[in-house]
C-alpha atoms as a printed R data frame, in Angstrom:
    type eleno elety resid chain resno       x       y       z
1   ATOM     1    CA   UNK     A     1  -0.316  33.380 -17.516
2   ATOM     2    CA   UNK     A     2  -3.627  31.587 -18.232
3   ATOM     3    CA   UNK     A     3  -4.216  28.784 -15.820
4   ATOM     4    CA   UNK     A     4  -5.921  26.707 -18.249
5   ATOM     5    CA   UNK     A     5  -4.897  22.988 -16.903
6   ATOM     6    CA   UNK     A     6  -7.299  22.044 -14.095
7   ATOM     7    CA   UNK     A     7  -6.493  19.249 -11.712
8   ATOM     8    CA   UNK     A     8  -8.800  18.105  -8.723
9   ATOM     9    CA   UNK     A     9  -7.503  16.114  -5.563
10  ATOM    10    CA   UNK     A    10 -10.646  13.937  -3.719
11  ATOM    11    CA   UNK     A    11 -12.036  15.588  -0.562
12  ATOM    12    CA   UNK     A    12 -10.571  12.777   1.849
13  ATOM    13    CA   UNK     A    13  -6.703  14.734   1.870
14  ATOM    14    CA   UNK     A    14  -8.940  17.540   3.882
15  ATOM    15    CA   UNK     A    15 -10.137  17.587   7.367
16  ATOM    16    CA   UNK     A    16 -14.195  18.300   8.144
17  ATOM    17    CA   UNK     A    17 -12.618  22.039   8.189
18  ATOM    18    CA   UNK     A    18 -10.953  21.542   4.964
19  ATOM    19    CA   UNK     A    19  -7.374  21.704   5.797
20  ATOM    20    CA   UNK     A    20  -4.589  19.353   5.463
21  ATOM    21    CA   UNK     A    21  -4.570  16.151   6.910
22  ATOM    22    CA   UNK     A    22  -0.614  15.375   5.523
23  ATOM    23    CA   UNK     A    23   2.065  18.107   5.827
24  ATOM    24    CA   UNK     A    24   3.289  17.043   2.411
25  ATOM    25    CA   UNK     A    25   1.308  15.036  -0.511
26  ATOM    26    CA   UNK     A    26   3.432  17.182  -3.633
27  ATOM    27    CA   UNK     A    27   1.241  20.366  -4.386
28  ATOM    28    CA   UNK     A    28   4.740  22.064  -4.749
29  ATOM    29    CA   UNK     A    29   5.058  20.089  -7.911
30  ATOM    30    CA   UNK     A    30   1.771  21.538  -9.481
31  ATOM    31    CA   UNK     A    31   2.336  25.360  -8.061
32  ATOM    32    CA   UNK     A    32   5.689  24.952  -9.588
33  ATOM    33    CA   UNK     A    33   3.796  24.947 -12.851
34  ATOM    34    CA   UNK     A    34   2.558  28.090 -14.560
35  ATOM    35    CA   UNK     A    35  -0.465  26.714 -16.245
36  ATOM    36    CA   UNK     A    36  -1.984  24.305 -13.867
37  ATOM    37    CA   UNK     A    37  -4.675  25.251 -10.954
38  ATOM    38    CA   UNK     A    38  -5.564  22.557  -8.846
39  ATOM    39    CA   UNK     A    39  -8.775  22.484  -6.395
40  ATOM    40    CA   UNK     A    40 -10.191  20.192  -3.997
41  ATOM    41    CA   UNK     A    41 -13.501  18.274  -4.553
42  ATOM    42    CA   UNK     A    42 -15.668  20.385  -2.350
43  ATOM    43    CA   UNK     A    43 -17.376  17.483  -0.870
44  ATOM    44    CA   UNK     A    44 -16.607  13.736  -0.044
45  ATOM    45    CA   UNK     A    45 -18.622  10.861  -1.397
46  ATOM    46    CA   UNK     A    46 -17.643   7.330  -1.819
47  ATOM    47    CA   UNK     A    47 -18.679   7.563  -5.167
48  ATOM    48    CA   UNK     A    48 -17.799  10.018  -7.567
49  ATOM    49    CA   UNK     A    49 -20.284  11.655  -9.434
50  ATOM    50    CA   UNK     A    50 -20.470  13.541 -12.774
51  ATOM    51    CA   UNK     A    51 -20.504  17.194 -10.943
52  ATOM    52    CA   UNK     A    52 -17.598  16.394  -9.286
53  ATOM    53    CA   UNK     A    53 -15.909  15.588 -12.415
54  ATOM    54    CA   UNK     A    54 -16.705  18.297 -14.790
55  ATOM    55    CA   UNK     A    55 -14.468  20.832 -16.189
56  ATOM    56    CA   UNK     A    56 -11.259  18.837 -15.086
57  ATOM    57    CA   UNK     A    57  -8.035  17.483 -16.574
58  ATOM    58    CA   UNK     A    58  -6.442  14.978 -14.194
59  ATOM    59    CA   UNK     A    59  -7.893  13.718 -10.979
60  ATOM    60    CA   UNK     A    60  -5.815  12.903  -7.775
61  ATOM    61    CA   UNK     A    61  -7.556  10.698  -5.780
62  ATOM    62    CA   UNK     A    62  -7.489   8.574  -2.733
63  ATOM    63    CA   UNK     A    63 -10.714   6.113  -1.402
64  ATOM    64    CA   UNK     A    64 -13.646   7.457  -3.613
65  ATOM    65    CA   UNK     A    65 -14.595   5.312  -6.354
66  ATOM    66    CA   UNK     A    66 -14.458   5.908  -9.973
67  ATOM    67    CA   UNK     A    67 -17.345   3.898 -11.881
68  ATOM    68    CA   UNK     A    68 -18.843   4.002 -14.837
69  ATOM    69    CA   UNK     A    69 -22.152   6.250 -13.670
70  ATOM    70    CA   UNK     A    70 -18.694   8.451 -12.365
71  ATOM    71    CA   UNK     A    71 -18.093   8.929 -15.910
72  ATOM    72    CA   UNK     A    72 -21.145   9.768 -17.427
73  ATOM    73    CA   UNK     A    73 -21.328  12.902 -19.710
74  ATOM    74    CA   UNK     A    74 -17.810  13.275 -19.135
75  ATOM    75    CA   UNK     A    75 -15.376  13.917 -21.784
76  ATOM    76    CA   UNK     A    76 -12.248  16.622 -20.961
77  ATOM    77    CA   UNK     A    77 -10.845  14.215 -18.190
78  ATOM    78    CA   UNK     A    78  -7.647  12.787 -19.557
79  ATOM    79    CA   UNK     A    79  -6.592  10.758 -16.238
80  ATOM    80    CA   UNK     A    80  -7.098   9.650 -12.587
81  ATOM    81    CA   UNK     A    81  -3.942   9.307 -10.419
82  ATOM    82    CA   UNK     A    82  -4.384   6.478  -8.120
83  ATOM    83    CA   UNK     A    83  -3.022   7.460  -4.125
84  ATOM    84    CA   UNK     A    84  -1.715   3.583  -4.026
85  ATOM    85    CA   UNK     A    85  -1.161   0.802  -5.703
86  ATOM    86    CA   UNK     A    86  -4.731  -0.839  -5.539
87  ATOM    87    CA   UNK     A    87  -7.213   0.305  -8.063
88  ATOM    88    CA   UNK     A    88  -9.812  -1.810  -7.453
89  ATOM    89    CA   UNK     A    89 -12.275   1.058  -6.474
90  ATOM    90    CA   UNK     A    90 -12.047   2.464 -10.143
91  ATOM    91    CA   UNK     A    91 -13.971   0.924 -12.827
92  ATOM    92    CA   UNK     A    92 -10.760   0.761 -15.506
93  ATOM    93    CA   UNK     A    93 -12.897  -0.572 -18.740
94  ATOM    94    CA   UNK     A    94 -15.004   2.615 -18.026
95  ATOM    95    CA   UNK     A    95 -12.422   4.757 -18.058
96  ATOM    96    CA   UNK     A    96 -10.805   3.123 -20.826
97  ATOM    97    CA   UNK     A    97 -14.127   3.688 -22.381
98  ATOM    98    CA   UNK     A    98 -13.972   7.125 -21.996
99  ATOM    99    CA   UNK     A    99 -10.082   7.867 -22.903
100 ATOM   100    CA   UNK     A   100  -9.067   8.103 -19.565
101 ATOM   101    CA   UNK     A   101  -6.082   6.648 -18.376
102 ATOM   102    CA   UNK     A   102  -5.365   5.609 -14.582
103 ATOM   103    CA   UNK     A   103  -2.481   5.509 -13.353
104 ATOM   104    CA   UNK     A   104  -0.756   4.141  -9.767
105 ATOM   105    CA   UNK     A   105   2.239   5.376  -7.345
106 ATOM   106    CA   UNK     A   106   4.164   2.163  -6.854
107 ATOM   107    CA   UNK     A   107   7.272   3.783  -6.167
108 ATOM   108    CA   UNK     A   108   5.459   5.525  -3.195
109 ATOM   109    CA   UNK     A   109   4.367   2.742  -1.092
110 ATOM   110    CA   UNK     A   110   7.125  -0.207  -0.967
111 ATOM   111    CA   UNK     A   111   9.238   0.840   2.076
112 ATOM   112    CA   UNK     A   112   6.124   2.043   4.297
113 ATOM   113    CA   UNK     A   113   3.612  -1.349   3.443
114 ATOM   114    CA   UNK     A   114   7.117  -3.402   3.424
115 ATOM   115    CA   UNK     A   115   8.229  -1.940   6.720
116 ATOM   116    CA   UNK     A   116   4.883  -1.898   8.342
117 ATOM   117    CA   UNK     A   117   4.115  -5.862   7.776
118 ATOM   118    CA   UNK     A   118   7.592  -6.178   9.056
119 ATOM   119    CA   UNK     A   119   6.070  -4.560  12.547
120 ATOM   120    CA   UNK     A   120   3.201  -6.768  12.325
121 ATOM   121    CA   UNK     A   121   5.041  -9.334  11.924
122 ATOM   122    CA   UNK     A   122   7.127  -8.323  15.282
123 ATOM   123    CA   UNK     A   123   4.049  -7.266  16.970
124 ATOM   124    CA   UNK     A   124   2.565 -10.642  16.728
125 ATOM   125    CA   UNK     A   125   6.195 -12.322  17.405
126 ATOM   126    CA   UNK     A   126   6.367 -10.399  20.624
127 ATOM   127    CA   UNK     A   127   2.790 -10.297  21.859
128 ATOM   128    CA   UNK     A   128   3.195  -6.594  22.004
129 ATOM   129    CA   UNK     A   129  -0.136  -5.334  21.657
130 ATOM   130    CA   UNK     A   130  -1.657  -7.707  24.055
131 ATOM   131    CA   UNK     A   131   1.287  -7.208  26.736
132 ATOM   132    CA   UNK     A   132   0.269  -3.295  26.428
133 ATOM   133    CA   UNK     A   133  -3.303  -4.408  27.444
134 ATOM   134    CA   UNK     A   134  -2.494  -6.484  30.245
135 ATOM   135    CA   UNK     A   135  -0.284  -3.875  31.735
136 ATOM   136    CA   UNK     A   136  -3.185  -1.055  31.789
137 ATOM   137    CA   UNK     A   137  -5.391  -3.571  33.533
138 ATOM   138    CA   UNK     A   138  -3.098  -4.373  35.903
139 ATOM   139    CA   UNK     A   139  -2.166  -8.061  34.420
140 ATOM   140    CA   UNK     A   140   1.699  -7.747  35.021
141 ATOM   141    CA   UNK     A   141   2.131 -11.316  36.391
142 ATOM   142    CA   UNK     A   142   0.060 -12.697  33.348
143 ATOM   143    CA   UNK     A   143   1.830 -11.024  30.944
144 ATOM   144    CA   UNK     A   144   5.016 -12.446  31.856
145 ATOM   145    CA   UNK     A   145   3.831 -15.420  31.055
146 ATOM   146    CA   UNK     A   146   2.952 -14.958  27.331
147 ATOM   147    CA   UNK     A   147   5.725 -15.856  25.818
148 ATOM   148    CA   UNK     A   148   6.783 -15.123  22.006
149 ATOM   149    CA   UNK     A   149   7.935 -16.679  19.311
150 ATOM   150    CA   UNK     A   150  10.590 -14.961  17.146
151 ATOM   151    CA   UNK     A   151  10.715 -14.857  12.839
152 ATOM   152    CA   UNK     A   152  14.350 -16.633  13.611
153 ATOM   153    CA   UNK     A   153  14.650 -19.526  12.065
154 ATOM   154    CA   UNK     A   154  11.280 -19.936  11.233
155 ATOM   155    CA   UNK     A   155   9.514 -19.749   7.440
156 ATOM   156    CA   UNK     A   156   7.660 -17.012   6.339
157 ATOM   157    CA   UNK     A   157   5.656 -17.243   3.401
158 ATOM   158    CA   UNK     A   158   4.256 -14.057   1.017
159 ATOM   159    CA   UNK     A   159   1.327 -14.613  -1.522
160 ATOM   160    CA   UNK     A   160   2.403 -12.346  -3.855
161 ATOM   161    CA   UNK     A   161   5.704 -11.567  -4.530
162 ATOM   162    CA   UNK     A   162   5.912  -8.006  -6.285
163 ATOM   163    CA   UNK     A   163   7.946  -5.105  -5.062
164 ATOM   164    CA   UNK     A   164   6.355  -4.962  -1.308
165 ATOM   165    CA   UNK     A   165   6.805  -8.327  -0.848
166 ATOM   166    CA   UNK     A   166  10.112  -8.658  -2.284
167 ATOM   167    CA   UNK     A   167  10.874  -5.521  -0.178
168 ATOM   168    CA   UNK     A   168   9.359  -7.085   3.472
169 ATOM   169    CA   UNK     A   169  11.381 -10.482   2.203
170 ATOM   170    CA   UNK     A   170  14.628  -7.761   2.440
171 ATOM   171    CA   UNK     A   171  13.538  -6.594   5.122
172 ATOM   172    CA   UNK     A   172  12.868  -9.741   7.057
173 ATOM   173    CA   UNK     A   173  16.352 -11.241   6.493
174 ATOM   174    CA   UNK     A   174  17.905  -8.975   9.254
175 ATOM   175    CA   UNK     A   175  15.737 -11.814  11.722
176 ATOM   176    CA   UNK     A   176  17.513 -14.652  10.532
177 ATOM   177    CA   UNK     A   177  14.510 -16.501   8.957
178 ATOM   178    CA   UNK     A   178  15.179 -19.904   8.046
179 ATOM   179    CA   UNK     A   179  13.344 -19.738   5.012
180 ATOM   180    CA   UNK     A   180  11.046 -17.624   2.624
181 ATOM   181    CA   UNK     A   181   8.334 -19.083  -0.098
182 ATOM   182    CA   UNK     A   182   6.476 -17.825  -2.280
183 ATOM   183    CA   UNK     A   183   3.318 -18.216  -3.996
184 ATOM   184    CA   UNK     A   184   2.942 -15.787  -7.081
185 ATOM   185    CA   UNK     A   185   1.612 -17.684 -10.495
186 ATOM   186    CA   UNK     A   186   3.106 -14.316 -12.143
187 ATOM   187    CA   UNK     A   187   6.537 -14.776 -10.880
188 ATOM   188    CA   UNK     A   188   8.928 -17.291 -12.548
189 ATOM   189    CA   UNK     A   189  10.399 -19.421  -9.960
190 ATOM   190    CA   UNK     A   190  13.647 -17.716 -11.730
191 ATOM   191    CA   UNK     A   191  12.770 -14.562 -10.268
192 ATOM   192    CA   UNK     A   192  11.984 -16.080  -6.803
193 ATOM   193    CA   UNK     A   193  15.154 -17.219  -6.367
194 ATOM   194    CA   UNK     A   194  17.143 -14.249  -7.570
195 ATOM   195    CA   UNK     A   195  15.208 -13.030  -4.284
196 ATOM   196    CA   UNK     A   196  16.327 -16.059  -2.146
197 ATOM   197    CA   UNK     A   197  12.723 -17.304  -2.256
198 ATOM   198    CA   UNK     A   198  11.374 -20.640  -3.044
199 ATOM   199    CA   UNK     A   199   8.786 -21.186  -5.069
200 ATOM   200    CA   UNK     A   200   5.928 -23.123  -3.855
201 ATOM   201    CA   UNK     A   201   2.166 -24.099  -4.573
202 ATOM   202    CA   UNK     A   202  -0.177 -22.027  -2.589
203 ATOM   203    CA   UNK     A   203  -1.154 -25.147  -0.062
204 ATOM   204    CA   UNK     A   204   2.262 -25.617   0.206
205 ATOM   205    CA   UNK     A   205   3.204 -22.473   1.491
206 ATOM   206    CA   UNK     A   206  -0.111 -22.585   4.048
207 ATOM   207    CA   UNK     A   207   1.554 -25.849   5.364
208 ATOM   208    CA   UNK     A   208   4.890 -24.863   5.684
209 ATOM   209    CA   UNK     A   209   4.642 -21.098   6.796
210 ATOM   210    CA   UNK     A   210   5.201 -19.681  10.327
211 ATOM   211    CA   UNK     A   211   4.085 -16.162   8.941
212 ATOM   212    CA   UNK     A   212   1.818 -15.911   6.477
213 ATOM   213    CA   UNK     A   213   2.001 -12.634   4.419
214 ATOM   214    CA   UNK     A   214  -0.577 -11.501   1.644
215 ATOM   215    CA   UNK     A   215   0.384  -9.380  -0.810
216 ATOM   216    CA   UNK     A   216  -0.976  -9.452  -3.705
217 ATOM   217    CA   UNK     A   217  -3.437  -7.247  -5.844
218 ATOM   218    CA   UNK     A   218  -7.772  -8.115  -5.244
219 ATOM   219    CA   UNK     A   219  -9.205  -9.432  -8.412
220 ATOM   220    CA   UNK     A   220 -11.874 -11.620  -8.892
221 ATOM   221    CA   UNK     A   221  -9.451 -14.396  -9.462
222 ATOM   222    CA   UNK     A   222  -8.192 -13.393  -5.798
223 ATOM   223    CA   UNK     A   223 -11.118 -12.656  -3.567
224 ATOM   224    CA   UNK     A   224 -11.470 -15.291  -0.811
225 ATOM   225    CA   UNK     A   225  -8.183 -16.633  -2.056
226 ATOM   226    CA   UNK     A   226  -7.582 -18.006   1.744
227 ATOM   227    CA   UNK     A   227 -11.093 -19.241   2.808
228 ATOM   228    CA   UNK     A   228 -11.453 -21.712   5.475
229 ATOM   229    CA   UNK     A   229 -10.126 -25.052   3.786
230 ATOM   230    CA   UNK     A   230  -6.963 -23.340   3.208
231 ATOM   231    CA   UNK     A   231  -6.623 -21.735   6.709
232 ATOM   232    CA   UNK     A   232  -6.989 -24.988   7.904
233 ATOM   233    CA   UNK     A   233  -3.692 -26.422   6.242
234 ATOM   234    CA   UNK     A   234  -1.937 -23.972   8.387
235 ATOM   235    CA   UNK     A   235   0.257 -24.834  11.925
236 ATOM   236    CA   UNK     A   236  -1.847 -24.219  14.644
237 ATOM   237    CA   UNK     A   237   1.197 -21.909  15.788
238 ATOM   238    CA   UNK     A   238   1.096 -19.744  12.362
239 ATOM   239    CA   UNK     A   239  -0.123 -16.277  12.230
240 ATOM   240    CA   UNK     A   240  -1.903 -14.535   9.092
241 ATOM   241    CA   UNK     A   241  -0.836 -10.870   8.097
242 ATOM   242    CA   UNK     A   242  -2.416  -8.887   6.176
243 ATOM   243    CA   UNK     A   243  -1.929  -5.476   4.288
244 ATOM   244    CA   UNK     A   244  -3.423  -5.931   1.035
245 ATOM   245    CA   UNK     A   245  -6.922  -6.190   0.478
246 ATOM   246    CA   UNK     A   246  -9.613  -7.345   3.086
247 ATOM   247    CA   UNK     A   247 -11.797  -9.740   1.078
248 ATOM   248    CA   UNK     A   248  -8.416 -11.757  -0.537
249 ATOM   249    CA   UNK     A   249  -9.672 -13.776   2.809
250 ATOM   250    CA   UNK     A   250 -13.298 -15.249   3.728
251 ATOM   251    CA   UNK     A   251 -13.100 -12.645   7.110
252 ATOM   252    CA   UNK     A   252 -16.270 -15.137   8.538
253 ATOM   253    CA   UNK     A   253 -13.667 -17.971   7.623
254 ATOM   254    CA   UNK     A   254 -10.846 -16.365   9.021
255 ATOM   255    CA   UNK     A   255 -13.063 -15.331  12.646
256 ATOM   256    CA   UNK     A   256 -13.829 -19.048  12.951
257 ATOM   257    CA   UNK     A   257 -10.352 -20.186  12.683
258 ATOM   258    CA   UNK     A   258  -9.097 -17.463  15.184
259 ATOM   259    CA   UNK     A   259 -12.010 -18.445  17.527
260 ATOM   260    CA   UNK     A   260 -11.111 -22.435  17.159
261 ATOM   261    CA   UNK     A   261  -7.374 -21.298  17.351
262 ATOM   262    CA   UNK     A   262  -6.857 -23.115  14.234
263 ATOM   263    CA   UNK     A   263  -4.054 -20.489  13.490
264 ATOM   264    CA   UNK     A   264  -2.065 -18.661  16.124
265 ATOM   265    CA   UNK     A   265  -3.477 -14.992  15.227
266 ATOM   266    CA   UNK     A   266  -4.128 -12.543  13.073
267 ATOM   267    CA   UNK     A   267  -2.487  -8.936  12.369
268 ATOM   268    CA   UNK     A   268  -4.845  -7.132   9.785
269 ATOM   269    CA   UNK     A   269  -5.031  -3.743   8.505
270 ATOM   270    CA   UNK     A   270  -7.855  -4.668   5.619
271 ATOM   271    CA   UNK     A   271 -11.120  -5.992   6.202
272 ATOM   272    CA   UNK     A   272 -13.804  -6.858   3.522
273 ATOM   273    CA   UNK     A   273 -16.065  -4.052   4.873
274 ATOM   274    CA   UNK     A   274 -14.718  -0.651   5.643
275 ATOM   275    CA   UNK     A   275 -14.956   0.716   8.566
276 ATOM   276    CA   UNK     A   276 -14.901  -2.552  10.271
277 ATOM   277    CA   UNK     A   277 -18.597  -3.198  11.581
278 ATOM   278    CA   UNK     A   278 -18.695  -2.326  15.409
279 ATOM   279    CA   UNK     A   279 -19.817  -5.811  16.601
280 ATOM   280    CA   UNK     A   280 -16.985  -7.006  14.482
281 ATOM   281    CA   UNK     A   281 -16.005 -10.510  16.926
282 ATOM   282    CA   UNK     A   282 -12.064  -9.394  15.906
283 ATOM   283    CA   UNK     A   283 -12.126  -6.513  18.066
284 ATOM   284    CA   UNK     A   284 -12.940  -8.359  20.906
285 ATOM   285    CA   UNK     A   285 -10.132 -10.730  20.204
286 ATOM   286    CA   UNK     A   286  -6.492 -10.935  22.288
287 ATOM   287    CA   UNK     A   287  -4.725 -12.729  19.257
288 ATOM   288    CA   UNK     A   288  -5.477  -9.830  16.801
289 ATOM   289    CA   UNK     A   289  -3.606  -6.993  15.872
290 ATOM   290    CA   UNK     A   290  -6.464  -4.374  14.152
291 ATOM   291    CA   UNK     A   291  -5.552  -1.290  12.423
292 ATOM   292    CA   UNK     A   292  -7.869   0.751  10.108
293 ATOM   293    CA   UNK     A   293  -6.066   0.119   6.551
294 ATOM   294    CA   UNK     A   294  -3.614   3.019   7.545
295 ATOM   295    CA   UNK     A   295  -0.781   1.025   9.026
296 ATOM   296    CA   UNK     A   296   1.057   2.203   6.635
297 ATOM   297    CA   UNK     A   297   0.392   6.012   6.399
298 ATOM   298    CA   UNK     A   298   3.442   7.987   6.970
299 ATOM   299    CA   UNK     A   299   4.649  11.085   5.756
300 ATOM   300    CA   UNK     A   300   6.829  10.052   3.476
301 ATOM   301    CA   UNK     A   301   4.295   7.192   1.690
302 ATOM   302    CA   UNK     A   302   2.407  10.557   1.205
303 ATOM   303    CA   UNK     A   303   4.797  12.841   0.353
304 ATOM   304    CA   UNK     A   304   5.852  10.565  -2.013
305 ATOM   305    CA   UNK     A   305   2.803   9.530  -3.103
306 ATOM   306    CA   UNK     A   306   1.595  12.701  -3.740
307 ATOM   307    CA   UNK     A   307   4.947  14.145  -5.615
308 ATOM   308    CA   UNK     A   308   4.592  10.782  -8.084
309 ATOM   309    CA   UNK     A   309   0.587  11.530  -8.652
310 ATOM   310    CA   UNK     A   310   1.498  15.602  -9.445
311 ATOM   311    CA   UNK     A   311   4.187  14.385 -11.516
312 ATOM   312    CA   UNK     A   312   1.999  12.710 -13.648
313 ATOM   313    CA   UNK     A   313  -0.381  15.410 -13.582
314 ATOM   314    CA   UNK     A   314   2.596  17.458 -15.098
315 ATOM   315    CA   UNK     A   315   3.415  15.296 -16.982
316 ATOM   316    CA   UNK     A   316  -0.628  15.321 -19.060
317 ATOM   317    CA   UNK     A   317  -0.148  19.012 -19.488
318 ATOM   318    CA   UNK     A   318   2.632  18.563 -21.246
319 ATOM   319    CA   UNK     A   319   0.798  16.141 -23.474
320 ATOM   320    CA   UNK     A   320   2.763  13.066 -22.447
321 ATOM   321    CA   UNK     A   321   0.999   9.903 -20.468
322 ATOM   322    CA   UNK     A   322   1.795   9.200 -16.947
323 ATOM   323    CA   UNK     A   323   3.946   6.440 -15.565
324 ATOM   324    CA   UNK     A   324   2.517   3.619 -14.598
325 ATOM   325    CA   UNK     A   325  -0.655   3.444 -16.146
326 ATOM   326    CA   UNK     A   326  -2.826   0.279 -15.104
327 ATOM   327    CA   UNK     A   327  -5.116   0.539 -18.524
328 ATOM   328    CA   UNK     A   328  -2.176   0.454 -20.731
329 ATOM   329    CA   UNK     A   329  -4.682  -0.466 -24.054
330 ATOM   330    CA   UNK     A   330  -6.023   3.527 -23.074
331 ATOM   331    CA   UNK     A   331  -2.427   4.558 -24.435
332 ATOM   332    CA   UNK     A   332  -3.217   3.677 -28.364
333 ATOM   333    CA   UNK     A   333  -6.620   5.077 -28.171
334 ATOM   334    CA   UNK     A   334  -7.444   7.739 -30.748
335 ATOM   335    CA   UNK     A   335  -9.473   9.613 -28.269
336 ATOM   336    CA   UNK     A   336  -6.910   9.714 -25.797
337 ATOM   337    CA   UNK     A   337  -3.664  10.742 -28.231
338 ATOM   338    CA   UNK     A   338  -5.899  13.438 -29.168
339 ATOM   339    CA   UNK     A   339  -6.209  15.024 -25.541
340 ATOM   340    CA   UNK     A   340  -3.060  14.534 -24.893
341 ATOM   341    CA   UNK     A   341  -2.035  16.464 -28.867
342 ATOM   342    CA   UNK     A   342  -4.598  19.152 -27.287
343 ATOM   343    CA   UNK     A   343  -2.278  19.733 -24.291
344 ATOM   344    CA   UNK     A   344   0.846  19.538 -25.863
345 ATOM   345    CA   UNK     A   345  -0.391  22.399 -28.645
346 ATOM   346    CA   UNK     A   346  -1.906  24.412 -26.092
347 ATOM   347    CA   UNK     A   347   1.480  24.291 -24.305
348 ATOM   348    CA   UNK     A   348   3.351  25.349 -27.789
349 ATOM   349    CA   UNK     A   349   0.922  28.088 -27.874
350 ATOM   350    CA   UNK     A   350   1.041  29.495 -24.460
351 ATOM   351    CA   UNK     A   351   5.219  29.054 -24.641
């Protein structure tokens, strides 16, 4: 049978010598299916360009960005499938633009991000990460001394309150917090308390908080969302966490306050330039907890990940849109009906 349905995965699931970097991101789902070949882009670049997009159905992707110079001249693509639930590295009026709809793997990520700010969280409470240093340079006296402060009874506050935070919040309650608030303008305070979560104005939470979480998407309404007045409403004792995007906080802000010991410490897995720059003053800091926006990465966020973003790569061939599309307005395009009529006859035809 004709493999007529292409799909292309970005270059970044491959090693240097092109093999797997995840035992499992769903290719069964797409081998499964008699009319689909898949490929990888043959080489990485942080930007897409046209090449790399030609003669292709549905993209799986992972850091690249899509943007509008992405798109140009290019008209068989039907969708992108997002590795994540951020999209901010993909230009979505472009796509829109060009009939293209995008679409994210929500399901995928919850437990892993929820979990892992969970283990920041502990990290931090426990001084674990500094501990480990003292003991390799021979500190074991010192360390002793550093003592912790647990999540019980204390308040931890999430900005954002979708499913990873609501998740984490689940999560959390096996610590015996005291209390949990939320800032989320998008969440009725309804909702928040369904979740045993208050409610609260964002400088409220920033005063109140042991454990501040973010969690919520980078827009332009979000970016530098915590700058320095704000981290200076919170307890000297409080500690900022991290696992969304890096510039939701003013980093140079955020250094300063760490520095001053305005705030307690840090535990960060996003940064607003990737890789972190070298002379970066946070890696030379003992109240920090640094990973490289992969805290997260398990097997299973990619297995699952994966499965969801072949599923809806199935799902285009069959001439039906993919779940969770982020540029829902794409959906009642003309343009984009008709690919998707064009894969559903070509499917009647090959059946």
């Amino acid at each position: 049978m004709e493999k007529y349905f292409k799909v292309a995965l970005s270059a970044d699931f491959l090693t240097e010598e092109r093999q797997l970097i995840f035992p499992d991101i769903g290719l069964s789902v797409l081998e499964s299916e008699p009319v689909i070949d898949y490929k990888f882009v043959p080489d990485y670049r942080a930007e897409y360009v046209p090449e790399q997009l030609t003669g292709i159905d549905v993209l799986i992707s992972l850091k690249p960005r899509v943007t509008a110079a992405s798109l140009q001249g290019i008209n068989q693509l039907c969708a992108v499938g997002r590795c994540g639930v951020g999209y901010d590295n993909v230009d979505l009026a472009a796509c829109t633009e060009h009939d293209i709809a995008v679409y994210i793997t929500p399901a995928g990520v919850v437990r892993p991000i929820a979990s892992s700010i969970v283990l920041m969280v502990l990290a931090l409470s426990h001084n674990l990460v500094l501990k480990d240093r003292m003991m390799r340079e021979g500190r074991w006296v010192e360390s002793t001394r550093r003592l912790g402060r647990e999540p019980r009874g204390r308040v931890v506050g999430t900005i954002g309150l979708g499913n990873i935070a609501s998740e984490a919040v689940r999560l959390l309650r096996n610590f015996d917090v005291a209390r949990f608030l939320a800032f989320d303008p998008y969440v009725t305070a309804a909702r928040a308390a369904e979740l045993g979560v208050e409610s609260v104005a964002l400088d409220d939470l920033l005063r109140q908080s042991d454990y501040v979480l973010v969690n919520c998407p980078y827009s332009a309404a979000t970016r530098h969302l915590v700058g320095g007045r704000e981290l200076g409403l919170m307890k000297p004792t409080a500690v900022l966490i991290n696992t969304a995007r890096g510039a939701i906080i003013d980093q140079e802000a955020l250094i300063r306050a760490l520095q001053a010991r305005i705030i307690a410490g840090a535990g960060l897995d996003v940064f607003e330039k990737e890789p972190i720059e070298t002379d970066s003053p946070l890696l030379r800091m003992e109240n920090v907890i640094l990973t490289s926006h992969s805290v997260g990465w398990t097997e299973e966020l990619f297995r699952d990940m994966g499965r969801i973003d072949c599923e809806g790569a199935v799902a285009v061939s069959q001439g039906k849109a993919p779940a969770s599309v982020v540029n829902k307005e794409v959906l009642e395009r003309p343009g984009f009906q008709q690919k998707l009529r064009k894969y559903a006859d070509r499917r009647k035809g090959v059946a």
